[in-house]
Residue, then its C-alpha position, 0 to 999 in steps of 0.5 A: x112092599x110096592x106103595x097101595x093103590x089108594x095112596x099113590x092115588x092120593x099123590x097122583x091127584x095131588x099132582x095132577x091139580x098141580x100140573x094142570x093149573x095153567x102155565x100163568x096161574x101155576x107161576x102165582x105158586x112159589x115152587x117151595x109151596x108146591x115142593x111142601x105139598x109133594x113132600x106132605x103127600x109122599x111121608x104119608x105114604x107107606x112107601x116104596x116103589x111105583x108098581x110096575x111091569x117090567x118087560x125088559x132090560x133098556x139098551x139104548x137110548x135116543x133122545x129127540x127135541x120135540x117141537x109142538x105147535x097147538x094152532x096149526x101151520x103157525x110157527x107160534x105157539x110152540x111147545x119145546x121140550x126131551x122126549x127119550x126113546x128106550x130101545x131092548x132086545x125086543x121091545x121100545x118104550x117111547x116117553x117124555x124125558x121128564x116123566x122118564x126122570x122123575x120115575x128114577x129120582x122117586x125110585x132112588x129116592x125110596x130104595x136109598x131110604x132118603x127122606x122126601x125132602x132129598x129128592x122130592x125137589x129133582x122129582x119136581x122139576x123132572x115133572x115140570x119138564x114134561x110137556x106130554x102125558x101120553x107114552x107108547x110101548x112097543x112090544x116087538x114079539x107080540x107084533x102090538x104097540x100099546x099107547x098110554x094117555x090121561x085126561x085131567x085125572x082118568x088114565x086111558x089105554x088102547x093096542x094096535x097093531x105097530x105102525x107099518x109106514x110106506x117110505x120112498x128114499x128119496x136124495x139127500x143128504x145131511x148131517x143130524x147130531x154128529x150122524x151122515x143121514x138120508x132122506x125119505x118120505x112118507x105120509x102117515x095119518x093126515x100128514x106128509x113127513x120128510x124123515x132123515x135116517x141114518x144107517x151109522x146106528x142100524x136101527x130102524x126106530x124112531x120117535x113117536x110111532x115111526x119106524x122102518x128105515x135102514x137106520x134110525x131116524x134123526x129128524x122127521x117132521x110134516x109139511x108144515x111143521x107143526x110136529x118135529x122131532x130132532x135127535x139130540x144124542x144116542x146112548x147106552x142106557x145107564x146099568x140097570x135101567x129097564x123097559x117096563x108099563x106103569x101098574x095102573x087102573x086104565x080105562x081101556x078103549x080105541x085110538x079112534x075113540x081116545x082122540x074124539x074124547x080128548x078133542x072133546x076135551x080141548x073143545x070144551x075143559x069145562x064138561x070133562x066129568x067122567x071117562x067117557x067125556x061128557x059134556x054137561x054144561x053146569x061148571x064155570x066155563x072154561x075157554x077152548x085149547x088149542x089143539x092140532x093133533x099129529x094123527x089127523x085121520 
């Protein structure tokens, strides 16, 4: 039996008030109270696996370091963190590592019939490593990419077609995690890229949503470097692991209008309240977040 929806809710909420407490407050939280929480929420399940599609078997992986930086053209702040690229025969799926991870740990943990004491702790702390919320499948044969956000608790999706970017090969040459690589440009909503591909692995993938080189892409970054992505390793993916969408409630909508609602968002915490955003003025106030999003059109 797969976990019912509604107490898989209930660890969902009950995580989610976790993570998003802000950094410095959440450290006030020993990370054994945090554990207990989690381990209470899971025994009360009647448990087993998160509900899921699966599309298809993983292949390969490519694992980049993301750099974020929230006030743009600022090399402070920065966010640092493993995001994954899952490649299959015809679909991609491209996901913080962490997130990626606890999946697995929660997998194994239920089907090896271990207690939630084993393996609610390295579920934890695969969690506490993603930074992002979002993930993007790629499904090559239907020629459409579905995105996948959240705001606060709401779980938000849309399709679009797969990104087509306009490369020019430029010279260059450099070598990135071991691979000879080439360099190209390109501009992709709002930003001029610099990429590095290299045709030793001839996939033309990458991560987030750039594609189409003769190879795939190392490191890309924009102008001012506020978003950069830089290969750290590529791998077969471990036996058995698979490309799949998670089966959740999903408030479905456009890229157009899911970006307005999370700038909204980070605008003004204080009025999120449903979907929508709705900006309602009675709740404790809480200051803006920094946000400098890569798609800026």
């Amino acid at each position: 039996m797969n976990i019912t929806n509604r107490m898989w809710h209930i660890a969902l909420l009950l995580y989610v008030s976790i993570t998003c407490i802000p950094r410095a407050q959440a450290q006030d939280q020993t990370l054994s109270s945090i554990e207990e929480s989690l381990i209470q929420a899971f025994k009360s399940m009647k448990a087993d696996t998160i509900r899921k599609d699966v599309i298809e078997p993983s292949l390969y992986r490519a694992f980049y370091k993301t750099e974020y930086h929230p006030v743009a053209k600022s090399m402070a702040p920065a966010y640092e963190w493993t995001q994954v690229l899952q490649i299959g025969e015809t679909a991609q799926r491209y996901i913080d590592y962490g997130t990626l991870l606890a999946d697995s740990i929660f997998d194994d943990g239920v089907k090896t019939g271990k207690a939630p004491e084993e393996f609610v702790p390295g579920y934890h702390k695969a969690r506490k490593s993603s930074v992002m919320d979002s993930h993007i499948l790629f499904l090559q044969r239907e020629g459409k990419m579905e995105y996948f956000d959240r705001i606060v608790t709401d779980h938000f999706t849309y399709v679009d077609s797969i990104p087509q970017q306009q490369w020019e090969l430029v010279a260059g040459d450099s070598i990135i995690a071991g691979y000879t690589c080439h360099r190209a440009q390109t501009r992709y909503r709002g930003r001029d890229y610099t990429a590095w591909y290299t045709e030793e692995i001839p996939l033309s993938y990458g991560p987030y949503k750039f594609r189409g080189l003769p190879g795939l892409i190392t490191c890309i970054y924009d102008k001012d470097r506020d978003h950069v992505f830089t290969l750290q390793g590529f791998e077969r993916a471990p036996l058995g692991e698979a490309i799949y969408r998670k089966k959740k409630s999903y408030f479905k909508t456009t890229r157009e209008r899911l970006q307005q609602a999370i700038r909204s968002y980070m605008a003004n915490p204080s009025g999120y309240s449903t979907p929508k955003i709705n900006v309602q003025g009675k709740k404790t106030a809480k200051p803006p977040k920094p946000y400098n999003p890569i798609e800026l059109e």
